[in-house]
C-alpha atoms as one frame of an Amber mdcrd trajectory, in Angstrom:
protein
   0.000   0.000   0.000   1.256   3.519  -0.800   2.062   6.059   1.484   4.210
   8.460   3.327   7.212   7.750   5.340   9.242  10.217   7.283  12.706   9.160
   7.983  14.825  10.955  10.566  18.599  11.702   8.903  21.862  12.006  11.061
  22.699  15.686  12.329  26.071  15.665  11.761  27.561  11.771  12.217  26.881
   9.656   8.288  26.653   6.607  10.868  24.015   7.814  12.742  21.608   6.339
  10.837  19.160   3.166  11.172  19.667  -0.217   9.149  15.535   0.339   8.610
  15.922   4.199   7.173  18.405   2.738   4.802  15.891   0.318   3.962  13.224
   2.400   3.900  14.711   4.801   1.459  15.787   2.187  -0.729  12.301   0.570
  -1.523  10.221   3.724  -1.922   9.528   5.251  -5.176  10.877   8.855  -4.539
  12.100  10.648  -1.467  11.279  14.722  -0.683  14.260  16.494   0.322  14.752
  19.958   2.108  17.806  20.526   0.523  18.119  17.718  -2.599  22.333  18.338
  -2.456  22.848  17.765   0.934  20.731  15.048   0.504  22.365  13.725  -2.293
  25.578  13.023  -0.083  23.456  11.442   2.370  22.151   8.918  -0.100  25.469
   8.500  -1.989  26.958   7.575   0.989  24.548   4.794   1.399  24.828   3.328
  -2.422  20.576   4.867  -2.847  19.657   5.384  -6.202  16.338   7.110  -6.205
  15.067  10.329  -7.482  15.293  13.509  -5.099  12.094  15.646  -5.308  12.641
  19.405  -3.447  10.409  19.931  -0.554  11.099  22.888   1.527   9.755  26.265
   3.248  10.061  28.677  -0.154   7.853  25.834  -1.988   6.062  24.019   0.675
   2.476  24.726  -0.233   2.681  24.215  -4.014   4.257  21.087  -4.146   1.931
  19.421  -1.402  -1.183  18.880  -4.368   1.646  17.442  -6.385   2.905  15.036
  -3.591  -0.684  13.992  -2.407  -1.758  12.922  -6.305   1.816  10.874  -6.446
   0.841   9.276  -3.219  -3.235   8.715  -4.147  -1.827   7.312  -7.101   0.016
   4.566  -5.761   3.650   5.943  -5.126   5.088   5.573  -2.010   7.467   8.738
  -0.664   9.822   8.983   2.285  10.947  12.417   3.349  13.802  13.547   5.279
  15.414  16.875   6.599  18.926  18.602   5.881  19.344  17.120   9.436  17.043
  15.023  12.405  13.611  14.466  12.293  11.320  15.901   9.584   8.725  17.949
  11.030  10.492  19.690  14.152  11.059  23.378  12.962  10.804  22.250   9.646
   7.283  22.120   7.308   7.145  19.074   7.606   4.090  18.789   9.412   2.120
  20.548   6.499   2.804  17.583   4.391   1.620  15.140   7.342  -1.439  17.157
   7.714  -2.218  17.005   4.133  -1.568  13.076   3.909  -4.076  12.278   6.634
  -6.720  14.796   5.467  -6.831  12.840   2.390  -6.638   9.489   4.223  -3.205
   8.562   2.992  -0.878   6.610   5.617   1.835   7.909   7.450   4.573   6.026
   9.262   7.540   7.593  11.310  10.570   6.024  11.924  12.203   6.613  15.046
  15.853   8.315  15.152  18.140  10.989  15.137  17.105  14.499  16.688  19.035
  17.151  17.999  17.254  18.252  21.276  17.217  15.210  23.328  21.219  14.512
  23.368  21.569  18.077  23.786  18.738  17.519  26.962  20.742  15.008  28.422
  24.086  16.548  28.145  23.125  19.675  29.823  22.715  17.808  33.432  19.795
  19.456  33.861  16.207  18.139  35.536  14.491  15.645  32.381  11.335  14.852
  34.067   9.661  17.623  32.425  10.447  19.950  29.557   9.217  22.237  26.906
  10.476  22.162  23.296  10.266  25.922  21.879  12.608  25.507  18.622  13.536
  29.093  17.367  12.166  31.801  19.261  10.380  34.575  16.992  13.167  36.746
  15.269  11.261  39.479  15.437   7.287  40.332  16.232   6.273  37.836  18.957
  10.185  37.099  20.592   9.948  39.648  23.272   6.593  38.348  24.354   7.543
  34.747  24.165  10.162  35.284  26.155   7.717  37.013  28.901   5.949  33.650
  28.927   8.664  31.795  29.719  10.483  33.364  32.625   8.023  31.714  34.605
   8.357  28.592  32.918   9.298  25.507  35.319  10.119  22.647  33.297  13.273
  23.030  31.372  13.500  24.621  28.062  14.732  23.702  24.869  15.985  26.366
  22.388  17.202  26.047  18.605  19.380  28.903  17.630  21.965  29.658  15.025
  25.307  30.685  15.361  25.473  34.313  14.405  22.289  35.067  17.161  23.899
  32.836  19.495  25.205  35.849  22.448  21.841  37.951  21.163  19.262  35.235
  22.785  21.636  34.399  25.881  21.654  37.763  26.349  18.208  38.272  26.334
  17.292  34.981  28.199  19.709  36.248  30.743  17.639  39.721  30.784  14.216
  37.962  31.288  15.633  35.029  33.262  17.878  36.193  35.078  22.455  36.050
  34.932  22.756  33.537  37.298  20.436  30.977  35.558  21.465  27.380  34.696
  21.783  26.933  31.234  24.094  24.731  28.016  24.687  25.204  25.269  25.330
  22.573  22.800  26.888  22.875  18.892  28.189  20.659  16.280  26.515  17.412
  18.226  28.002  14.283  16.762  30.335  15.584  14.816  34.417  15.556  15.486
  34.026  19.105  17.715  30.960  18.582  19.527  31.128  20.715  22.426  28.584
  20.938  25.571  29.159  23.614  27.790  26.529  23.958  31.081  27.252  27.750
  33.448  25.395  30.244  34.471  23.948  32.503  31.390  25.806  35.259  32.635
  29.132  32.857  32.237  27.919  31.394  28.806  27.923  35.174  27.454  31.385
  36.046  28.385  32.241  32.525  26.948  30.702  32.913  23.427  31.546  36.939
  23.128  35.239  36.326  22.305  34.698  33.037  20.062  34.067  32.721  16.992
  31.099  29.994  16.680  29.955  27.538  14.067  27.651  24.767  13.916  24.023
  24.857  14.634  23.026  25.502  18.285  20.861  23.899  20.753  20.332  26.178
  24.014  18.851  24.024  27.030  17.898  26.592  30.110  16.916  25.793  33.683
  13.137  26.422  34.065  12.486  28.557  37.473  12.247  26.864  40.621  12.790
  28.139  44.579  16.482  28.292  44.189  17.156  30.489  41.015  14.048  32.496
  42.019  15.571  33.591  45.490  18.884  34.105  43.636  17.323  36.452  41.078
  15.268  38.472  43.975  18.242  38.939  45.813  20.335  40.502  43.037  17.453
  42.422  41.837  17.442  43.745  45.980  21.043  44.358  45.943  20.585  46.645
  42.609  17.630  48.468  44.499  19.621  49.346  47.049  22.844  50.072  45.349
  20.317  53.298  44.025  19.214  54.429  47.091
């Protein structure tokens, strides 16, 4: 039977791959790509011969007709990101949508994704946490990050290198300097680095280097200790002006 499968792609390590993607992307008839060249290394890596159709942000909603009617008619596609697991802070999810509002099957194959070995790295509490992705660049970030000062469970950012110091900075301005936080780049890859400090620590780090690699920001949520710290400082400040 034909349908959709989304199959999560290494972020960063070839090998981090499953046997079944491999399979997966061997059988089907076609596989969507967000970016069909890095793709293309992917899948010569892995001896897959099968055509690369583009599916990606700037072309998202007319190609999804054209997908649906390949799938209807009997083809079977498997997508995949530049990197991780189609769907997370990609538009990926408008092609799922589409596929079941038509009654077309969908299967997901578990693997690689960038927040949860960034999660565990950062030492922080895992019983509870939020995934926010990229904040809003511009309309919307300021009031997001409102929200979340009072956020408990601990957060999950996606950031990019050149607006790395810009949103510690600001999470550090809403969340206060002496918050927990790490920040994760180049995960799996020959230079991973994971660095956990206080904000205020992580900005002084990142100021005076150079960085490359896409980010992943994990940030204690508030709880009895960093709240008392923050009060405190904010007292000391007060009276620093009388």
């Amino acid at each position: 039977m034909s349908k959709l499968y989304i199959v999560p792609t290494p972020i960063g390590n070839l090998e981090d791959i499953t046997f079944r993607a491999v399979k997966v992307l061997n059988e089907v008839d076609a596989i969507l790509a967000e970016d069909t060249r890095k793709t293309g290394i992917l899948i010569k890596h892995y001896n897959i011969s099968k055509p690369l159709m583009p599916f990606h942000k700037f072309n998202e909603h007319k190609a999804l007709e054209n997908i649906v009617n390949r799938i209807a008619g009997g083809q079977t596609l498997a997508l995949v990101s530049d990197a991780g697991t189609p769907g997370i802070s990609d538009p990926g999810f408008l092609i799922v949508r589409e596929c079941l509002r038509n009654n077309i099957a969908v299967e997901t194959l578990p693997g690689a994704t960038a927040f949860v070995p960034a999660l565990v790295n950062s030492g922080l509490p895992l019983e509870r946490f939020c995934f926010e992705g990229f904040l809003p660049q511009k309309k919307g970030r300021q009031t997001r990050l409102n929200l979340l000062k009072t956020e408990s469970r601990t957060m999950v950012f996606y950031e990019s290198p050149h607006r790395l110091v810009k949103t510690l900075t600001q999470l550090a301005e809403y969340m206060g300097s002496n918050r927990i936080a790490c920040v994760s780049r180049e995960l799996s890859k020959l230079f991973e680095e994971n660095t956990t400090d206080t904000l205020a620590n992580l900005i002084d780090k990142y100021c005076n280097q150079q960085v490359k690699g896409e980010i992943v920001i994990v940030v204690e949520g508030l709880n009895r200790q960093n709240k008392q710290a923050d009060e405190e400082v904010d007292n000391f400040d007060d009276s620093d002006n009388e």
